[in-house]
C-alpha positions as a Markdown table, in Angstrom:
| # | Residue | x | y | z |
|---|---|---|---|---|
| 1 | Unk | 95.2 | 119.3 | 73.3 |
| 2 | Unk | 98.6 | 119.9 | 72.8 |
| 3 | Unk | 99.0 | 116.5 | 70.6 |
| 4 | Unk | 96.6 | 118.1 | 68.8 |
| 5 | Unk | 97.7 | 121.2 | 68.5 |
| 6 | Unk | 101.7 | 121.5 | 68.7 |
| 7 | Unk | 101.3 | 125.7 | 68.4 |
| 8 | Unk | 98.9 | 126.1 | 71.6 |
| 9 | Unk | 100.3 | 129.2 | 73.5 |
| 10 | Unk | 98.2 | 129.1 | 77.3 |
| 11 | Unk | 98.6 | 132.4 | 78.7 |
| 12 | Unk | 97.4 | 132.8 | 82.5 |
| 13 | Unk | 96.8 | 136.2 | 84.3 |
| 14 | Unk | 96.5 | 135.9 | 88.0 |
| 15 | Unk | 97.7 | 137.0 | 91.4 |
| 16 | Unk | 100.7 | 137.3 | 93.1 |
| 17 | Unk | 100.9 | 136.3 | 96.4 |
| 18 | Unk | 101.8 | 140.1 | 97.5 |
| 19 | Unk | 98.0 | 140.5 | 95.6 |
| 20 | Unk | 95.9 | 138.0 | 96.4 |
| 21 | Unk | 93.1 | 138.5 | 99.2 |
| 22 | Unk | 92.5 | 134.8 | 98.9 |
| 23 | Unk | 95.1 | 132.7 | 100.9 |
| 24 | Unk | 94.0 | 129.2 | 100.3 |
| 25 | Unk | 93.5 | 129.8 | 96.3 |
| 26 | Unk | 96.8 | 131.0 | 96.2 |
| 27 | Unk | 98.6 | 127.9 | 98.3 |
| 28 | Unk | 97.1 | 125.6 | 95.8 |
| 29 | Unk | 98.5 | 127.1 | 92.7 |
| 30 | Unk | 101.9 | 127.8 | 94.2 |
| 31 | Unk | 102.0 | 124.2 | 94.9 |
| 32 | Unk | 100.8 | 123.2 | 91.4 |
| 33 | Unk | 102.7 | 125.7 | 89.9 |
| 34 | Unk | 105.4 | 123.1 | 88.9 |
| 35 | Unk | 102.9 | 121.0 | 87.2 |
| 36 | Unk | 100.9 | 124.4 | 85.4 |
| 37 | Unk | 104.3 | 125.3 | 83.9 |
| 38 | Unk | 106.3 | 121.7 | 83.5 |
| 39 | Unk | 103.6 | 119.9 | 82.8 |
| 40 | Unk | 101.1 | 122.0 | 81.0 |
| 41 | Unk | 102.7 | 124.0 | 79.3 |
| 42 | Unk | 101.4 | 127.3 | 80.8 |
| 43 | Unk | 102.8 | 130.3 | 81.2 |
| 44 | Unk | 101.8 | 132.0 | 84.1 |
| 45 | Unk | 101.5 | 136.0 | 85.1 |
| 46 | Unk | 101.3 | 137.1 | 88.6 |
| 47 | Unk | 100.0 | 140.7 | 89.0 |
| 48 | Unk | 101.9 | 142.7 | 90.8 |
| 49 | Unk | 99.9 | 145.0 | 93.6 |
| 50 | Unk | 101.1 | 147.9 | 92.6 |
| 51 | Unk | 101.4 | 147.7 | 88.8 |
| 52 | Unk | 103.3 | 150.3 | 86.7 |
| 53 | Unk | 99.8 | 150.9 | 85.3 |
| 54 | Unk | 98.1 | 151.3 | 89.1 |
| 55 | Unk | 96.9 | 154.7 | 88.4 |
| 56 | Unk | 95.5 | 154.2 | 85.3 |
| 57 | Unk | 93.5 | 151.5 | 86.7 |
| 58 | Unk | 92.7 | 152.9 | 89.7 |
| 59 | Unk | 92.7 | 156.6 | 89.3 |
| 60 | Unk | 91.4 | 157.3 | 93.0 |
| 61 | Unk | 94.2 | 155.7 | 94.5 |
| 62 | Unk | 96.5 | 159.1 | 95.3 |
| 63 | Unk | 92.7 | 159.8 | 97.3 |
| 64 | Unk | 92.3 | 156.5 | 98.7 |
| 65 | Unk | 96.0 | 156.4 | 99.8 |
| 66 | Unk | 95.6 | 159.8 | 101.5 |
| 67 | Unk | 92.4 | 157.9 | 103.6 |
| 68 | Unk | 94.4 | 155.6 | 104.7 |
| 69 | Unk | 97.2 | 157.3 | 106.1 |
| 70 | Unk | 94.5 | 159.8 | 107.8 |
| 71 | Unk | 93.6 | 156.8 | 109.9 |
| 72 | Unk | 97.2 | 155.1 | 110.2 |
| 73 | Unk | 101.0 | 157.4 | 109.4 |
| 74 | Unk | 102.4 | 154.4 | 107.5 |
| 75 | Unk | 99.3 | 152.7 | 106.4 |
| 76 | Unk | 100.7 | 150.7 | 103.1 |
| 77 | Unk | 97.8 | 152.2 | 101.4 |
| 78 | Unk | 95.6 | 150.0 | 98.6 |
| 79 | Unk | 96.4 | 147.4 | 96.3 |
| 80 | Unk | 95.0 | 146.1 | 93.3 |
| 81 | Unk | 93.9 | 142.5 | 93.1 |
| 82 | Unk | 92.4 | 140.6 | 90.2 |
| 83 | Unk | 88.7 | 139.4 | 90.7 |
| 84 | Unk | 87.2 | 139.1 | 86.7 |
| 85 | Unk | 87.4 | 135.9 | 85.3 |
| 86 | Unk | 87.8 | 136.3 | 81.7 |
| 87 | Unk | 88.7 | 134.1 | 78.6 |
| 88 | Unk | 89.6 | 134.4 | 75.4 |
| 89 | Unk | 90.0 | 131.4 | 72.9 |
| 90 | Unk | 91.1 | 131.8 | 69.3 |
| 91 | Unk | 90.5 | 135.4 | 69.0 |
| 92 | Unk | 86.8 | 134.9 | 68.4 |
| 93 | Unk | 85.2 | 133.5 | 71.7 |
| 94 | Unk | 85.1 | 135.6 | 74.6 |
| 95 | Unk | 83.7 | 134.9 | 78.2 |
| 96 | Unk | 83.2 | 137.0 | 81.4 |
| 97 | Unk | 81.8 | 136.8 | 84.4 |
| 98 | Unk | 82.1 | 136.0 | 87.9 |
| 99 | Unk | 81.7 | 132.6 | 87.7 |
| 100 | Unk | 84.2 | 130.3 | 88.8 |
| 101 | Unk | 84.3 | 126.6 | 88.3 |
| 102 | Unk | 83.9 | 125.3 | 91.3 |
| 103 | Unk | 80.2 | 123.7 | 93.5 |
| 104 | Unk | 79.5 | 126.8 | 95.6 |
| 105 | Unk | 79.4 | 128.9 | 92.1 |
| 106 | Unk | 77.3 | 126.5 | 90.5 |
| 107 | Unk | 75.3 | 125.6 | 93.3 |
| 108 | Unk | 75.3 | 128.4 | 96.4 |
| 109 | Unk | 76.3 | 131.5 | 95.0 |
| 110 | Unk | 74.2 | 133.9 | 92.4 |
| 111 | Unk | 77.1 | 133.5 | 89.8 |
| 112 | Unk | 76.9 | 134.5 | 86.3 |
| 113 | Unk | 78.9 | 134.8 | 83.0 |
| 114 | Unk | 78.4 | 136.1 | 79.4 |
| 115 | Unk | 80.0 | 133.9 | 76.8 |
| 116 | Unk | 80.2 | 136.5 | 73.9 |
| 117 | Unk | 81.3 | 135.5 | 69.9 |
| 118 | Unk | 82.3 | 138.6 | 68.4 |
| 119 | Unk | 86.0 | 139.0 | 67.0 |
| 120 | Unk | 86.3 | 142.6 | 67.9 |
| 121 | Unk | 85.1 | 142.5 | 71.4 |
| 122 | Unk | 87.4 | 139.4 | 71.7 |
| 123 | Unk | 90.7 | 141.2 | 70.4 |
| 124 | Unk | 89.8 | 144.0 | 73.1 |
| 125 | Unk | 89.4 | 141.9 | 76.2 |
| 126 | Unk | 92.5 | 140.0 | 75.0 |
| 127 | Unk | 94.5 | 143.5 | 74.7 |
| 128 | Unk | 93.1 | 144.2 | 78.4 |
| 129 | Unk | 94.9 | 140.9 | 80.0 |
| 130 | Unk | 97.7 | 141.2 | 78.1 |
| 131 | Unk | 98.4 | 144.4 | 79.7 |
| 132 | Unk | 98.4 | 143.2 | 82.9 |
| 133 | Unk | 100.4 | 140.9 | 82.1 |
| 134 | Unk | 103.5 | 143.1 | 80.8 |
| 135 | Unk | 106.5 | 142.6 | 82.9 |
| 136 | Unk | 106.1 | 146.3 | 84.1 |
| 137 | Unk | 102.7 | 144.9 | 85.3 |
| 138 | Unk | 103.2 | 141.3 | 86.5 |
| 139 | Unk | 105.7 | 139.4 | 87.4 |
| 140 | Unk | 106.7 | 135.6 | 85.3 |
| 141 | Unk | 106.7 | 132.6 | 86.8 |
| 142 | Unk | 109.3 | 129.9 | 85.3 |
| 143 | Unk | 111.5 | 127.2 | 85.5 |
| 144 | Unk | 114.8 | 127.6 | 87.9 |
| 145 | Unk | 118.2 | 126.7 | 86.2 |
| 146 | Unk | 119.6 | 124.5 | 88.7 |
| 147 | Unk | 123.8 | 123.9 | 89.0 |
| 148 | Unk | 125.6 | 120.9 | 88.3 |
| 149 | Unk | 122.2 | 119.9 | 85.5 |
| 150 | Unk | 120.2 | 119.1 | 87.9 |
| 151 | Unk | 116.9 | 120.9 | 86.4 |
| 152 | Unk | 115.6 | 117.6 | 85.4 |
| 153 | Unk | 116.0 | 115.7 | 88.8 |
| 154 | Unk | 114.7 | 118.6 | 90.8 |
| 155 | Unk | 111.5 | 118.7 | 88.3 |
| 156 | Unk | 110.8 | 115.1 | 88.9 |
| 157 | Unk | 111.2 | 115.7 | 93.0 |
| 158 | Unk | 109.1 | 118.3 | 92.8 |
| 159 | Unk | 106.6 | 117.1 | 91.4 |
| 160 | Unk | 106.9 | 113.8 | 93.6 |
| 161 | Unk | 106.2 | 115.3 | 96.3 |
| 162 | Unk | 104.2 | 117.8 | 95.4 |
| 163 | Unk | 101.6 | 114.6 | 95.7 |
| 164 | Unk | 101.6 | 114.2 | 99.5 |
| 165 | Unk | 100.9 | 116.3 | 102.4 |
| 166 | Unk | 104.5 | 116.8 | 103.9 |
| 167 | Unk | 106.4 | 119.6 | 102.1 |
| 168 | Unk | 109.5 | 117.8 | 102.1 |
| 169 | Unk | 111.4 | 119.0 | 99.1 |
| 170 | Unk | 112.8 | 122.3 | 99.7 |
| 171 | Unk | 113.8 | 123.8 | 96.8 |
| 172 | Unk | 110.6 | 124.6 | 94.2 |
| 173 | Unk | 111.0 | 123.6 | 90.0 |
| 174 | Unk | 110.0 | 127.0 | 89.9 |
| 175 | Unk | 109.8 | 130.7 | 91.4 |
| 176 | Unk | 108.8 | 134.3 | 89.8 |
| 177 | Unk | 111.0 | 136.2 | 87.4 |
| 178 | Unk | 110.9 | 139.9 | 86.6 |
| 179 | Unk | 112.6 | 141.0 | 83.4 |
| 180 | Unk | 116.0 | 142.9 | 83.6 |
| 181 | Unk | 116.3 | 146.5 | 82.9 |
| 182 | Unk | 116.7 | 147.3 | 78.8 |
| 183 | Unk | 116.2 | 143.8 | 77.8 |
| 184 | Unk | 113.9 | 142.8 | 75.7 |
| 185 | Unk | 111.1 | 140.7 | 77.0 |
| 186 | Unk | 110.4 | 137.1 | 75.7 |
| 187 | Unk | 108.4 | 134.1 | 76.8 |
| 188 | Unk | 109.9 | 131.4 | 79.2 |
| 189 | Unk | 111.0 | 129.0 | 77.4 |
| 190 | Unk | 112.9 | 131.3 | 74.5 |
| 191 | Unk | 116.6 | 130.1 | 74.7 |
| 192 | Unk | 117.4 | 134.2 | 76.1 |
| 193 | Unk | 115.0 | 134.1 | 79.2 |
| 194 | Unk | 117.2 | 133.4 | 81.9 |
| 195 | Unk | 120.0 | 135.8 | 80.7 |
| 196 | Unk | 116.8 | 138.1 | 80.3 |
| 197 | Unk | 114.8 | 137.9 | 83.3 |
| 198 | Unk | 116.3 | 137.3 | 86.8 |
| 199 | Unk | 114.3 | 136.0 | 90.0 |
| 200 | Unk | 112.5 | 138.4 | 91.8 |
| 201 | Unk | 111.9 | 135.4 | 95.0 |
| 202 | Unk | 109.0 | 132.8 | 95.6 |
| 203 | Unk | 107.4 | 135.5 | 96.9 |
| 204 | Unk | 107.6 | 139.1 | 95.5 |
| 205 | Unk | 106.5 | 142.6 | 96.4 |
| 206 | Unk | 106.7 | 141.6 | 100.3 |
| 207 | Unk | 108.5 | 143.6 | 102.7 |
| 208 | Unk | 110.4 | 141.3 | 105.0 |
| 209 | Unk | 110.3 | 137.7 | 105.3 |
| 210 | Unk | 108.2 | 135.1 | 106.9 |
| 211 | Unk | 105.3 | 136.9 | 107.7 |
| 212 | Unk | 101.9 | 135.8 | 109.0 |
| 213 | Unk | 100.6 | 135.1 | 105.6 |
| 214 | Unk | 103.5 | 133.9 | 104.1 |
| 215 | Unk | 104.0 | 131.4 | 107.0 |
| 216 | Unk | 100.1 | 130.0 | 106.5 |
| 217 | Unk | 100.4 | 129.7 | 102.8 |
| 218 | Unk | 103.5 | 127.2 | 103.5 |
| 219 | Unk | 101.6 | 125.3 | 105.8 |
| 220 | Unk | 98.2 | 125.4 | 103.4 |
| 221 | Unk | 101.0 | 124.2 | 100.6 |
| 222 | Unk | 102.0 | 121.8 | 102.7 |
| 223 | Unk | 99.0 | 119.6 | 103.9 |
| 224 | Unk | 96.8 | 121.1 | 101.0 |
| 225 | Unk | 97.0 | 117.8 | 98.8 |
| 226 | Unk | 94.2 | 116.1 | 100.1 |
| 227 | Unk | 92.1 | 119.1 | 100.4 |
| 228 | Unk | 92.3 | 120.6 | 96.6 |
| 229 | Unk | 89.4 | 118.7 | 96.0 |
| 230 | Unk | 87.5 | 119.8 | 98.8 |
| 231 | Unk | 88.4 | 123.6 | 98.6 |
């Protein structure tokens, strides 16, 4: 597609891992993520669980949070997590639903979803995921500038071994970004994104490190190869 047509811009809205109620899902895109945004092209949003724009989404949170701490002192209180899937292509051609493309939607579960061709409905549902995606919203996820040039060497390991079970190469092509105070924001890829943005960690909006899901979604990255099909 790309051959095709050199000005194709892929924008992706999804979960963080600090988001996400869906564990295995997320494994397999953090271990494809090197091939989504070397290969692909794609430039890929995580949401953040508690967006800048978390009370306009969700304007019973203050409520929900005070529920929760009822029940537990410190309870961390609610997050937001993205279930819609929605689509826009060219401006024109909409689609939403809770379908997703996979056998147990198609075949198990009561899934549907609206394709809708209508310009101004598509410009609206565009404007809705492209605010989650503002860095105040969501964090980037982009190449690493390796030392000593070695961006290109640690792309193709990657992606190597990104093929076979073992996770044997430690250090990942890529990791999230969140965009530096005052600067302006522009896409990865724009010669100013790295003096821009500045890593926020392969795993954002966590407190501490190694926790119990953290520590399964390595393990589920690293024997998940042969399962992607499967899952």
């Amino acid at each position: 597609m790309r051959a095709e047509n050199p000005g194709l811009s892929i924008r992706i809205s999804s979960n963080s891992f600090a988001s996400t109620d869906n564990i295995l899902a997320y494994s397999a895109n953090y271990r494809l993520r090197g091939v989504y945004v070397g290969q692909l092209g794609l430039q890929v949003h995580e949401f953040m669980p508690r967006p800048a724009a978390l009370r306009e989404l969700f304007p019973r949170y203050d409520v929900m949070l005070a529920r929760a701490r009822e029940q537990e002192a410190k309870a961390p209180g609610p997050i937001l997590c993205i279930h819609a899937k929605s689509l826009v292509v060219d401006d024109r051609l909409a689609f939403v639903g809770s379908y997703n493309l996979d056998p147990r939607s198609e075949n198990l579960n009561t899934e549907i979803g609206l394709v809708i061709e209508d310009e101004a409905y598509a410009r609206e549902l565009r404007e809705e995921i492209e605010a989650d995606m503002h860095p105040e919203n969501s964090w980037v996820i982009a190449k690493r500038v390796m030392p000593l040039r070695l961006t290109a060497i640690n792309a193709m390991a990657d992606g190597l071994f990104s093929r076979i079970p073992a996770d044997v190469w430690p250090i990942q092509n890529t990791t999230s970004y969140e965009l530096k105070p005052g600067a302006p924001e522009v896409p990865p890829g724009h010669p100013d994104f790295h003096q821009n943005y500045r890593e926020a960690g392969s795993f954002p909006g966590t407190e501490g490190m190694l926790s119990t899901k953290e520590i399964l979604t390595r393990i589920y990255k690293a024997v998940g190869s042969p399962l992607t099909p499967m899952l």
